[in-house]
Rosetta silent file (secondary structure, phi, psi, omega in degrees, C-alpha in Angstrom):
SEQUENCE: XXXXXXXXXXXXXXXXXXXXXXXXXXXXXXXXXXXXXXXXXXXXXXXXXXXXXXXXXXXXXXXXXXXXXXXXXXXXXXXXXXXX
SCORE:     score description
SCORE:     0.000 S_00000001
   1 L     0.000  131.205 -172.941 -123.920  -73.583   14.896 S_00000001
   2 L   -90.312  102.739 -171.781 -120.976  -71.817   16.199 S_00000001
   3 L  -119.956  112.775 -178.443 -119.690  -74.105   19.105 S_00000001
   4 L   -73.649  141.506  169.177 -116.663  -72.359   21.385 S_00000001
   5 L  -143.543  175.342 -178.018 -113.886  -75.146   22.914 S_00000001
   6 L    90.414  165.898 -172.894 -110.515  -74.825   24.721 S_00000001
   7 L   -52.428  -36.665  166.313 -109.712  -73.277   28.296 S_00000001
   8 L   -49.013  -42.159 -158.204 -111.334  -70.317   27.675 S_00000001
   9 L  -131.451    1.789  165.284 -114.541  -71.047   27.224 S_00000001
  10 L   -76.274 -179.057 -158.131 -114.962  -74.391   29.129 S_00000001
  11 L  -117.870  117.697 -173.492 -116.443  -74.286   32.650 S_00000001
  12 L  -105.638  105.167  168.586 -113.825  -74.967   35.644 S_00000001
  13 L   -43.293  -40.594 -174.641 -115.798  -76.395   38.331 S_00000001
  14 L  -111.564  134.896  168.969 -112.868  -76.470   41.182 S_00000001
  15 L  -143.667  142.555 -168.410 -111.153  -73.713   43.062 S_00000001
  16 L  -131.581  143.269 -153.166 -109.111  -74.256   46.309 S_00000001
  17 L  -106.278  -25.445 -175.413 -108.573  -72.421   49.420 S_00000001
  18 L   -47.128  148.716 -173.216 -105.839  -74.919   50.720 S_00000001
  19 L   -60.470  132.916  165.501 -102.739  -73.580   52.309 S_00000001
  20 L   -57.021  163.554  150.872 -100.013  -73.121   49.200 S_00000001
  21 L  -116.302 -168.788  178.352  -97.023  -75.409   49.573 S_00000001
  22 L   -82.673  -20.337  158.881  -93.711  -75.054   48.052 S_00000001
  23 L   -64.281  -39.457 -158.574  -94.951  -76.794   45.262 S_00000001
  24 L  -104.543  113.638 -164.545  -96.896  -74.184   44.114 S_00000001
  25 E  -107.709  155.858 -168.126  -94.886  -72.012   41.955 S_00000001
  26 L   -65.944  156.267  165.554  -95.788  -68.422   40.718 S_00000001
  27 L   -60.109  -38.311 -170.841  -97.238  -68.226   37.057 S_00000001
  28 L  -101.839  -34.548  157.313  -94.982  -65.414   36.111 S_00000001
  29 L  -137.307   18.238 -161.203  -91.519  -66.483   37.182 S_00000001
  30 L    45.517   34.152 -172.420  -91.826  -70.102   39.181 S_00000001
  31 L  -102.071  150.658  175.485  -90.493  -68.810   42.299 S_00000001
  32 E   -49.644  132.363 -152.956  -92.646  -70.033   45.490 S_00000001
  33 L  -102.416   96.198  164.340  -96.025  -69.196   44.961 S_00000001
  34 L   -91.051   16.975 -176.816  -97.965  -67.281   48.410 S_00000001
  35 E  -133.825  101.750  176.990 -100.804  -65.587   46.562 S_00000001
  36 E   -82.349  113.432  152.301 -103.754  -67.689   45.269 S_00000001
  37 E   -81.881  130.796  155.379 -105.765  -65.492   42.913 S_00000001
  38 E   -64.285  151.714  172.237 -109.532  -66.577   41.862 S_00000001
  39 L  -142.107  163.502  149.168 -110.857  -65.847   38.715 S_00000001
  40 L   -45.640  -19.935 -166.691 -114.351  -66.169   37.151 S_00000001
  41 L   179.802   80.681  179.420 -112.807  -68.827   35.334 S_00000001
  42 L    94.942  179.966  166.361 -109.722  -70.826   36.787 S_00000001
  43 E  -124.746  157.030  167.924 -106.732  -69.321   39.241 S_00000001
  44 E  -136.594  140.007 -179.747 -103.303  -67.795   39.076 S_00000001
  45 E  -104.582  148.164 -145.827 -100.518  -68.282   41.444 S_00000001
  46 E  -147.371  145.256 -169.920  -98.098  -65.545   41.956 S_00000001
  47 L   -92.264  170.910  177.426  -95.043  -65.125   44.199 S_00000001
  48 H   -98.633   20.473  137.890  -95.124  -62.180   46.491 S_00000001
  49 H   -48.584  -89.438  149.341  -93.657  -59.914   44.307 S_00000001
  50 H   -13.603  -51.813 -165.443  -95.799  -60.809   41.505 S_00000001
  51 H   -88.097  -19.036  161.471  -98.672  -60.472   43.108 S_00000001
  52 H   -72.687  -20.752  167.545  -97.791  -56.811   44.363 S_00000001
  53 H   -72.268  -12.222 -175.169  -96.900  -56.015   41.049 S_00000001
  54 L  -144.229   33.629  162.127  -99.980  -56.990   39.335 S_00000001
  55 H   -72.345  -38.885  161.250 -102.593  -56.390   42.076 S_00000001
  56 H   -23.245  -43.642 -156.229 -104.044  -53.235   40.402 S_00000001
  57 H  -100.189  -75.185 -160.647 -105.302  -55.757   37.091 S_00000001
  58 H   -31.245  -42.625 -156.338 -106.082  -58.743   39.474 S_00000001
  59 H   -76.516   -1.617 -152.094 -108.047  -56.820   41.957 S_00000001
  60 H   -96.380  -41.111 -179.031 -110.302  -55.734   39.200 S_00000001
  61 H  -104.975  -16.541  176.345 -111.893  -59.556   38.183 S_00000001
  62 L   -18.670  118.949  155.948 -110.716  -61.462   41.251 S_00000001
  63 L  -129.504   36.857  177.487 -113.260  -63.328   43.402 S_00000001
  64 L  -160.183   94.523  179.327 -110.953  -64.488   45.649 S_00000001
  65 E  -106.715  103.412  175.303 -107.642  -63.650   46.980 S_00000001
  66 E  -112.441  132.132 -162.010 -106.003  -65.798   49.673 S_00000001
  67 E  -102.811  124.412  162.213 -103.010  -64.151   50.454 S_00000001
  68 L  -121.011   20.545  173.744  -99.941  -65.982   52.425 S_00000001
  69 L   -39.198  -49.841 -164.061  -97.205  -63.208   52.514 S_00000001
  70 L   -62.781  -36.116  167.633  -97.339  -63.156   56.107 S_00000001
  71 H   -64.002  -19.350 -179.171  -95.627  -66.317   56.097 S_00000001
  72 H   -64.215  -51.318 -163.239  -92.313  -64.821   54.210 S_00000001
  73 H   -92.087  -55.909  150.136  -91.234  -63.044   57.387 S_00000001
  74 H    -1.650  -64.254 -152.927  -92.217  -66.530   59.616 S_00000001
  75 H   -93.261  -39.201 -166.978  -89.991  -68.411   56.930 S_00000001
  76 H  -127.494    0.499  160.351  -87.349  -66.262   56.113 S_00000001
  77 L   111.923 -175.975 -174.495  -86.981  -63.616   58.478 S_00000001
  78 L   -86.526  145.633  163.110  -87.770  -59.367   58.121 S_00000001
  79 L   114.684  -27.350 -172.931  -86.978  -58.225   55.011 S_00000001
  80 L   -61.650  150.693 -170.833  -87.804  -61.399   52.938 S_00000001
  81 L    67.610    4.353 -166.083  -90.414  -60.146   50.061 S_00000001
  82 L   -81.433  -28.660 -175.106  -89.557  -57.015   50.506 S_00000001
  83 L   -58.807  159.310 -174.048  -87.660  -56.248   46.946 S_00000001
  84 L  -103.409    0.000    0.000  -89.738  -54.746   44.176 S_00000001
């Protein structure tokens, strides 16, 4: 019997909707995270850079996105988020 283990192939039970905090740093460069993605199997948190750069791939398995961008111009004024 071929029996799969590790993160891949285990079953993640929990996924959360709660408002990011400042703890919660992007995946891709630890910078403040405002974009929770869902997956089929765990989440990834993404700054809002990040997550415009790699919305195209995300948008494709996602089955959740809660998006806090809108807070960047709240927190840091117009223009914050704006660089590519």
């Amino acid at each position: 019997m071929n029996v799969r283990t590790g993160w891949l192939y285990g079953g993640v039970t929990t996924t959360t909707t709660e408002p990011l905090t400042a703890a919660d740093r992007c995946d891709r460069c630890g910078a403040q995270a405002y974009v929770r993605v869902v997956l089929p199997v765990g989440e990834l948190l993404f700054c809002a850079h990040h997550a415009r750069e790699h919305a195209p791939k995300f948008a494709e398995v996602a089955t959740h996105v809660h998006d806090e961008t809108d807070r960047l111009l709240a927190e840091h004024g117009a223009g914050a988020g704006a660089a590519n």
